[in-house]
C-alpha positions as CSV (number, residue, x, y, z in Angstrom):
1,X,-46.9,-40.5,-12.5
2,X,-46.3,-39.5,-8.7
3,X,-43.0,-42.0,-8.3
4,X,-41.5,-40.1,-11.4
5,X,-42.1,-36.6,-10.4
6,X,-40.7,-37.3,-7.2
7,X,-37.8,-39.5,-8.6
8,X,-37.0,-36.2,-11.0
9,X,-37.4,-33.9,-7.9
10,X,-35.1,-36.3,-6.3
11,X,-32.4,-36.6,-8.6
12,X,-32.3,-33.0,-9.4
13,X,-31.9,-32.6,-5.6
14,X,-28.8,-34.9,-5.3
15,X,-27.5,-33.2,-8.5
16,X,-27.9,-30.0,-6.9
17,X,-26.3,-31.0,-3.9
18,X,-23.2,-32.6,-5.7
19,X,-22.6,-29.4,-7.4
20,X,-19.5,-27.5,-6.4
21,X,-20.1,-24.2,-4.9
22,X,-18.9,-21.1,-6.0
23,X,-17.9,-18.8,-2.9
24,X,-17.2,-15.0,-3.9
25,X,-14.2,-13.6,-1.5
26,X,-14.8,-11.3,0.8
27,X,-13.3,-7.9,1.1
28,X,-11.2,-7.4,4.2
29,X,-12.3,-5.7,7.3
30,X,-11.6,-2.6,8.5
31,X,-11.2,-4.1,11.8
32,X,-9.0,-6.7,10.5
33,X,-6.4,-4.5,9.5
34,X,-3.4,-3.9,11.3
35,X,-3.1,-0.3,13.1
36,X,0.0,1.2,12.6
37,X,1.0,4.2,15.0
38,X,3.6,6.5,14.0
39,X,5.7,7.9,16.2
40,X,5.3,11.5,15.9
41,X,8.3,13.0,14.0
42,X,11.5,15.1,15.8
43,X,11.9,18.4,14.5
44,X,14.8,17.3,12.3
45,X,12.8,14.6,10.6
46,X,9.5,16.7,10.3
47,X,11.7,19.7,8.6
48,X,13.3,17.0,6.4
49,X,9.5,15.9,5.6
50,X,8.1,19.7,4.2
51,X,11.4,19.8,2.0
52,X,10.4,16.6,0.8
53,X,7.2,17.4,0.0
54,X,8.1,20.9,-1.0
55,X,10.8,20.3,-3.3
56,X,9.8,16.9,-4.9
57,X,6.1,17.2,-5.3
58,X,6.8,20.3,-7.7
59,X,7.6,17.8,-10.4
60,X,6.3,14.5,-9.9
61,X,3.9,12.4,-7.2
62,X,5.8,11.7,-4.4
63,X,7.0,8.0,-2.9
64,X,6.6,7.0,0.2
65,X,9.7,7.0,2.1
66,X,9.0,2.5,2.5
67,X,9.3,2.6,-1.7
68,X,13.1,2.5,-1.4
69,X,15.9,1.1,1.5
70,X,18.3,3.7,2.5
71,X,21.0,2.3,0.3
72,X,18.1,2.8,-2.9
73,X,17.3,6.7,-2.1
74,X,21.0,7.5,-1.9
75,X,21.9,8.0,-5.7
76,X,18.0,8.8,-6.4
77,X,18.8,11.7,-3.7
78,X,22.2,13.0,-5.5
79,X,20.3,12.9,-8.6
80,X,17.4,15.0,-8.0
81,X,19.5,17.5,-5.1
82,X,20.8,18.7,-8.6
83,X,17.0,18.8,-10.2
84,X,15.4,20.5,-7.1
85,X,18.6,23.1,-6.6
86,X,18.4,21.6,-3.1
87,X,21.6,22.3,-0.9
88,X,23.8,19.5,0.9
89,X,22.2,20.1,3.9
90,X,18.6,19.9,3.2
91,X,19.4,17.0,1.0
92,X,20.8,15.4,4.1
93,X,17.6,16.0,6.3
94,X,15.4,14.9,3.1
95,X,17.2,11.5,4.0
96,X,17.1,11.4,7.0
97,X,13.3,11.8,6.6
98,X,12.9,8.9,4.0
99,X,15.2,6.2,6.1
100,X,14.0,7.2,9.7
């Protein structure tokens, strides 16, 4: 009776063993993360910033200026200058703002 009970405890200890295990992913660390430092913005770019925000958050949520490459937020800028009744100008430092 003993040599069974411990052959059972034995094989259910090699089974265990065998088994694959099942390892849940961590969430990254805080301290993991890169740090990114911006440079703190010239007046130009900071003006072009509060029109941004300004203007385009009246509407819709705003992107962040990394959504798009300058070549992308051109025609999206000449489209909404005409929603926002923004002038040349402030549609000029708007881009500057979002391809700095």
């Amino acid at each position: 009776m003993k040599i069974k009970i411990i052959a059972i405890v034995l094989l259910g200890t090699f089974i265990y063993s065998c088994s694959p295990k099942l390892i849940q992913p961590e969430a990254p660390k805080v301290e993991d993360a890169p740090v990114v430092i911006e440079a703190p913005l010239t007046a130009e770019l900071a003006e072009g910033r509060t029109l941004f925000v300004n203007n385009c958050a009246k509407c819709h949520d705003l992107y962040s200026p990394k959504d798009f490459n300058a070549e992308q937020w051109k025609p999206i800028m000449l489209r909404m200058q005409k929603e926002a009744k923004i002038s040349d100008e402030e549609r000029e430092k708007i881009y500057a703002y979002l391809t700095k």
